[in-house]
C-alpha positions in Angstrom: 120.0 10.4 77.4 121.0 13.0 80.4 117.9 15.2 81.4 118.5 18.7 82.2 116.2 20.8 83.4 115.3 24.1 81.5 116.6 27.4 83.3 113.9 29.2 85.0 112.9 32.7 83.3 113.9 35.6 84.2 111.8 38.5 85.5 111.4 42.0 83.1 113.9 44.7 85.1 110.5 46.9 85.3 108.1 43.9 86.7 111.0 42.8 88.9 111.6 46.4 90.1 107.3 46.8 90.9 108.0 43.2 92.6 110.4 44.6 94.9 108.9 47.8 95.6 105.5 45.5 96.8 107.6 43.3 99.0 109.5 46.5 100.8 105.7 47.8 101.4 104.2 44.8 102.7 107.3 44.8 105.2 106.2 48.2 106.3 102.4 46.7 106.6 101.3 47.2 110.3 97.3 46.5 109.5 95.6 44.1 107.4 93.9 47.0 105.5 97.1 47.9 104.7 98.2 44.5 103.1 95.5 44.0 101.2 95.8 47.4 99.8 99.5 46.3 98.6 98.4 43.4 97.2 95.3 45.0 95.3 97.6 47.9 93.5 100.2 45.2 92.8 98.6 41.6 91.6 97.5 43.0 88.4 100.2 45.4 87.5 102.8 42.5 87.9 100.9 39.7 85.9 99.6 41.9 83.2 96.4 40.6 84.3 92.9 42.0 83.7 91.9 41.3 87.7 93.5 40.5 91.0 91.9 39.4 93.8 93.0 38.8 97.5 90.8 35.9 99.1 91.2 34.9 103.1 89.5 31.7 104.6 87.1 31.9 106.9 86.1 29.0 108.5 84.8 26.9 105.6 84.5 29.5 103.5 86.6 31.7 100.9 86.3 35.6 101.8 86.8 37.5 98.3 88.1 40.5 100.8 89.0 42.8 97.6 89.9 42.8 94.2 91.5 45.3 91.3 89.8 44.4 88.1 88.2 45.7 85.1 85.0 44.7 85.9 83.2 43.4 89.3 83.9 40.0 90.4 83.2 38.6 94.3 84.5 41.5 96.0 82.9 41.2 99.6 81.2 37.8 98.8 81.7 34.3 100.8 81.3 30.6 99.0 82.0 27.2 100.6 85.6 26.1 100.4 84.7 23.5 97.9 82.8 25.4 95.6 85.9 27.6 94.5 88.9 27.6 92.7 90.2 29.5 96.0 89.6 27.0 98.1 90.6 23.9 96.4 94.1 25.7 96.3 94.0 26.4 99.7 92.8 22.9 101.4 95.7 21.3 98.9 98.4 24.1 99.3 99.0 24.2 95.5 99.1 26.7 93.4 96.3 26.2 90.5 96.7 27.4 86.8 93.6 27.5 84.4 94.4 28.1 80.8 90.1 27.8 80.4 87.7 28.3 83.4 85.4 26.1 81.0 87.4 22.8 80.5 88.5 22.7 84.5 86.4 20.8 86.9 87.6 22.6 89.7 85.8 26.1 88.5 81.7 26.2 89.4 80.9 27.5 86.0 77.9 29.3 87.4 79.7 31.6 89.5 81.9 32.6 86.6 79.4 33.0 83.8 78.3 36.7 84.6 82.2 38.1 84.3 84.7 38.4 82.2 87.0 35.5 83.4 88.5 32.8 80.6 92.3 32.3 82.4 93.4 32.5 85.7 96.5 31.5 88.0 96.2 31.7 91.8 98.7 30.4 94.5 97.9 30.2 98.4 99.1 32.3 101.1 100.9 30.1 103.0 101.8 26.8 101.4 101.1 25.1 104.8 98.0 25.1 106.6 97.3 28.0 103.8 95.7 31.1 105.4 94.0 32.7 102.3 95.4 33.1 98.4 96.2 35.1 95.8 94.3 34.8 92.4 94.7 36.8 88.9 92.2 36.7 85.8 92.3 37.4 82.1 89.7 38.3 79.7 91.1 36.2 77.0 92.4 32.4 76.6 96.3 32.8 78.5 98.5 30.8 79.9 100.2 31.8 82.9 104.2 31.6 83.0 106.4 30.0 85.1 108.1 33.4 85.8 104.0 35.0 86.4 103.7 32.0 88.6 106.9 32.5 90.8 106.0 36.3 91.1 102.8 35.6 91.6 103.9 33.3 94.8 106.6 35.4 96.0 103.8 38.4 96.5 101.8 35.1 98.5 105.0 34.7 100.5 105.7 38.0 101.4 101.8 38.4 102.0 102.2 35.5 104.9 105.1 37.1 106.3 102.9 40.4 106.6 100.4 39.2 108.0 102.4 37.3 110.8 103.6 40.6 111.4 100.4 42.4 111.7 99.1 39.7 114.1 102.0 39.5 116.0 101.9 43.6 116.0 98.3 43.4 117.6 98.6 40.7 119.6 101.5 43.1 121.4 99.2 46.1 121.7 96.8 43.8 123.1 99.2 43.2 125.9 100.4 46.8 126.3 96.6 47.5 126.4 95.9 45.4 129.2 99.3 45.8 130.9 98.3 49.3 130.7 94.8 48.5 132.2 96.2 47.0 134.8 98.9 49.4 135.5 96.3 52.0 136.1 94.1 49.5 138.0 97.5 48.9 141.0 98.0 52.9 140.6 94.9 53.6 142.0 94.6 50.7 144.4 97.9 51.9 145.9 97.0 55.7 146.1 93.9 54.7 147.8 96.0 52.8 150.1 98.9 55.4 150.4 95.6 57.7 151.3 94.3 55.0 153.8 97.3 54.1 155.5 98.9 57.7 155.9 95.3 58.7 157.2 95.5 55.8 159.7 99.1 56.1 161.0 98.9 59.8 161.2 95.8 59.3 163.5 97.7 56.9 165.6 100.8 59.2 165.9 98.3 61.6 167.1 96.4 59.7 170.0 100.8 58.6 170.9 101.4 62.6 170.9 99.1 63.1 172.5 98.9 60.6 175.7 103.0 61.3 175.9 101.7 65.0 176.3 99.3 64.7 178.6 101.6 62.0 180.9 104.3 65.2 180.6 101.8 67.3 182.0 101.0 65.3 185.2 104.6 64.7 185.7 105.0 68.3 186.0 105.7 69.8 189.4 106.3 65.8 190.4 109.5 63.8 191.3 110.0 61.8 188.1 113.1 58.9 187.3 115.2 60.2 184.5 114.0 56.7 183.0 110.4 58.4 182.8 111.9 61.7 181.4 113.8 59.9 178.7 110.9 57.7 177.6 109.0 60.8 177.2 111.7 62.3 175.4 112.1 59.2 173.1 108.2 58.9 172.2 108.1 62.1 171.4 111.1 62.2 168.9 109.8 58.9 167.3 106.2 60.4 166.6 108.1 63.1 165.1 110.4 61.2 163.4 107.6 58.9 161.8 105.5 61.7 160.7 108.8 63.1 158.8 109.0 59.9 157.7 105.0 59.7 156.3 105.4 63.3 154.6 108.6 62.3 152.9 107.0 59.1 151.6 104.2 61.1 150.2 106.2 63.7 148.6 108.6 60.8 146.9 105.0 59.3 145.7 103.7 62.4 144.5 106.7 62.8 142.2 106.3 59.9 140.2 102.2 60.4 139.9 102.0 64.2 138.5 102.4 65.0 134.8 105.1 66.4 133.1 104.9 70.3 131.6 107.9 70.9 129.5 109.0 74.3 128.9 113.1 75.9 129.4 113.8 76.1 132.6 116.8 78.5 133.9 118.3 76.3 136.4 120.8 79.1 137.4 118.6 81.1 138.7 116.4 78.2 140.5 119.7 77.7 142.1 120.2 81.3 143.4 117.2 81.3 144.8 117.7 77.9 146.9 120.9 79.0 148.0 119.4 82.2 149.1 116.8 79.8 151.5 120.1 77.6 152.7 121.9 81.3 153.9 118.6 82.5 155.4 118.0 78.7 157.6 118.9 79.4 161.3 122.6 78.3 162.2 123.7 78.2 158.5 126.3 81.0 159.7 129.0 78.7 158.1 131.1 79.6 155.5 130.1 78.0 152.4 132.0 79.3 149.0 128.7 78.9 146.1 129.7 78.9 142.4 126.8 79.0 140.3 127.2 79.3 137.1 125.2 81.7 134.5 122.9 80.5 132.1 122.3 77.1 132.5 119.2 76.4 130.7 117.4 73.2 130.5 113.7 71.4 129.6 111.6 70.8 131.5 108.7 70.5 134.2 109.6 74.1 136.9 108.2 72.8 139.3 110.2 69.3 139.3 113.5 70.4 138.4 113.6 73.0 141.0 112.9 70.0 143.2 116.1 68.6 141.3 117.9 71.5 142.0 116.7 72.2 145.4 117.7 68.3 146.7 121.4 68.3 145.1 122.5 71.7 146.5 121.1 70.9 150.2 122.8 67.7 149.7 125.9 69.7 149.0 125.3 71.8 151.8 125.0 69.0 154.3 127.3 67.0 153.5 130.1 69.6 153.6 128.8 71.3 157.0 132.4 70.0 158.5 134.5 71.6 155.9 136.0 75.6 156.3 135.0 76.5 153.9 132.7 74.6 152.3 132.5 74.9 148.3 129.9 73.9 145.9 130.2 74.1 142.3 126.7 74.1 140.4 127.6 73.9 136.2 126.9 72.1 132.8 129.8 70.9 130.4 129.2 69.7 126.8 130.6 65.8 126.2 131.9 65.2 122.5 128.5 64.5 121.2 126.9 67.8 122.4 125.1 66.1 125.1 124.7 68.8 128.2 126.0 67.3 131.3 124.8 69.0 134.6 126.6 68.5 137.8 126.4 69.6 141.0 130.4 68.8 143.3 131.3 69.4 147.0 134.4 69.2 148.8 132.3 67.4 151.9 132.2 64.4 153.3 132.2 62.2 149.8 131.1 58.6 149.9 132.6 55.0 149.5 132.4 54.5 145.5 131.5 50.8 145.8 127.9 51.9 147.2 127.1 54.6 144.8 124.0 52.7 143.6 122.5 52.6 146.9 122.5 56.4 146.9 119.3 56.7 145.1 117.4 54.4 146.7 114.7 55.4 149.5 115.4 55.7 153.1 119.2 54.6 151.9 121.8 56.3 153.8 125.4 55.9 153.5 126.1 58.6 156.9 125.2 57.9 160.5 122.2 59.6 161.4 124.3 61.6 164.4 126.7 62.7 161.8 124.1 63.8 159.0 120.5 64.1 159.5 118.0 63.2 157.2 115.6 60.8 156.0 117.2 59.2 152.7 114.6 60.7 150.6 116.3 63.7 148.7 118.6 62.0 146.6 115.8 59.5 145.8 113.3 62.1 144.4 116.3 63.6 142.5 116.5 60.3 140.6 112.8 59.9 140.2 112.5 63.3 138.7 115.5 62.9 136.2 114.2 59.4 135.0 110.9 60.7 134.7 112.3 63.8 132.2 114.1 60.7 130.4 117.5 61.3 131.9 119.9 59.8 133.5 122.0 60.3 137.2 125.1 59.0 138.6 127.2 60.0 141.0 131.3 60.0 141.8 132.9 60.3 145.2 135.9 59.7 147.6 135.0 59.6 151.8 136.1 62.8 152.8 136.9 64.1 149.2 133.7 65.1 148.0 131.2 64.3 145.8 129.8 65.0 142.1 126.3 64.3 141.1 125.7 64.8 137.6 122.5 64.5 135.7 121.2 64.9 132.1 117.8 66.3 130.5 116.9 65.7 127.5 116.7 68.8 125.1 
């Protein structure tokens, strides 16, 4: 005779619906409070049950860490592992079904006698190494079915899951916590050095300035080499140089280290004002053809952005002091998606395409120092100050074609 084995039974559309809707909440679940409270509203309702209860091992013990019933059971209470019908299903990773609490060996009588319990069905949370279980109770004699029994251990299943989650969600916050701590702990280390070791080398660049002075002074009036003269000359314009150097690095620091006040910003007129300083700078006699535009708004920290602003157009200005006339174009264009693109393009001396990157990186310079003066430290803080608004900067060129540096803030 050819066994067959009896199709499983189906779930009720609305039970199966309430079984779902459990499931996409305990996905959602990003605290344990928040997974027992599933499980609370939704292991009586599914089981037609007269009590749920949602049990987590401790140690050696069951925790009875809430319950939905119609009376009070162990809700908050702790017995030993192998006093309980909670933890005989846990320490075998089987469910356990109990048509009568008073004919199963594995229920301490006692502990039952003062509630309403006659029938349960409970199942573990975790079928290996099971982490706690899920247990529902009737008032009357009943059988649980096989379909209460599958429901009642898919809700287990999708209880492990969530809780796997949750742990794996704090055990991250942990880390960002104490990456965080840490973060703050090297911040302030390195200001206090940045503070320390600008104090010391600017008091060394002082006692250099100083003895170069005062050897200038007793060379005055006296036959000196031009070897003497020019060693002079060249201690002098390396103290200077070096302090330039110091207060560019401290300015590049301070940037990333101050906090961001967003409010609109009207970058067109930020930009008439800075090219109102270029025109006034002595020797800036050159003709230089400006195109601002009107009305180009973004968001924003002022202060910052005007430090944006300030560093592209002198960048502009620099770089195209060889061209008659020079032109820069300062302007925003919408892309297809709406996203405001702002750019800043000079006819000057451009750049070679394959080193675009190291643009932006400190003391880089792409120009000879007798062409171009500078430190490399403008187009750096124009990148630090985009990135820290959550934008993004790039720049396109040609040597001796120009340049385009265009930038993005977010609205």
């Amino acid at each position: 005779m050819k066994l067959c084995s009896m199709p499983a039974q189906p779930f009720a559309p609305d039970v199966l619906e309430q079984l779902v809707r459990a499931i996409s909440r305990l996905s959602q679940a990003r605290t344990l409070d928040e997974v027992v409270a599933i499980v609370r509203a939704a292991g009586r309702g599914l089981l037609g049950a007269d009590g749920a209860t949602f049990i987590l091992r401790d140690g050696d013990l069951c925790h009875y860490v809430d319950e939905d019933a119609i009376a009070p059971l162990w809700k908050g209470q702790r017995f030993a592992m192998q006093q309980c019908i909670s933890g005989w299903v846990m320490l075998n990773g089987k469910a356990a079904t109990v048509p009568d609490i008073r004919k199963d060996h594995r229920i301490p009588i006692a502990a039952y006698r003062p509630t309403f319990v006659k029938s349960l069905a409970m199942v573990p949370i975790r079928k290996t190494a099971p982490i706690g279980a899920i247990g529902a109770y009737w008032a009357s004699l009943h059988v649980a079915s096989e379909a209460q029994m599958r429901m009642l251990q898919i809700l287990a299943d999708s209880v492990s899951v969530a809780m796997e989650n949750v742990e794996l969600l704090s055990s991250l916050e942990r880390r960002v916590c104490e990456r965080t701590r840490d973060l703050e702990i090297a911040n302030q280390d390195l200001s206090a050095f940045a503070i320390s070791l600008t104090h010391d080398l600017r008091g060394e660049l002082m006692k250099i300035d100083g003895w170069s002075r005062l050897l200038e002074r007793r060379q005055a009036g006296q036959r000196t080499t031009p070897v003497v003269d020019e060693g002079l000359t060249a201690i002098r314009d390396s103290v200077r140089a070096i302090g330039q150097q110091i207060d560019s690095t401290l300015s590049l620091y301070n940037l990333t280290q101050r906090d961001i006040t967003r409010a609109a910003v009207n970058l067109s007129e930020v930009a008439q004002d800075v090219v109102a300083n270029l025109r006034a700078r002595p020797g800036a006699e050159r003709r230089v053809e400006w195109l601002i535009a009107e009305q180009i708004v973004a968001t924003g920290d002022h202060a910052l952005l005007r430090v944006l602003v300030e560093n592209l157009l002198t960048n502009a200005w620099k770089y195209s002091a060889r061209r008659d006339p020079a032109r820069v174009h300062f302007d925003c264009a919408r892309t297809a998606d709406g996203e405001c693109v702002f750019f800043v393009k000079d006819n000057g001396a451009g750049f070679d395409a394959a080193r675009a990157s190291d643009l932006f990186k400190p003391f880089s310079r792409l120009h000879s120092p007798e062409h171009f003066e500078g430190h490399g430290i403008g187009l750096a803080s124009a990148h630090r100050i985009v990135r820290k608004h959550g934008g993004r900067i790039w720049a396109e060129g040609e040597p001796d074609r120009g340049a385009t540096f265009s930038f993005t803030l977010p609205d």
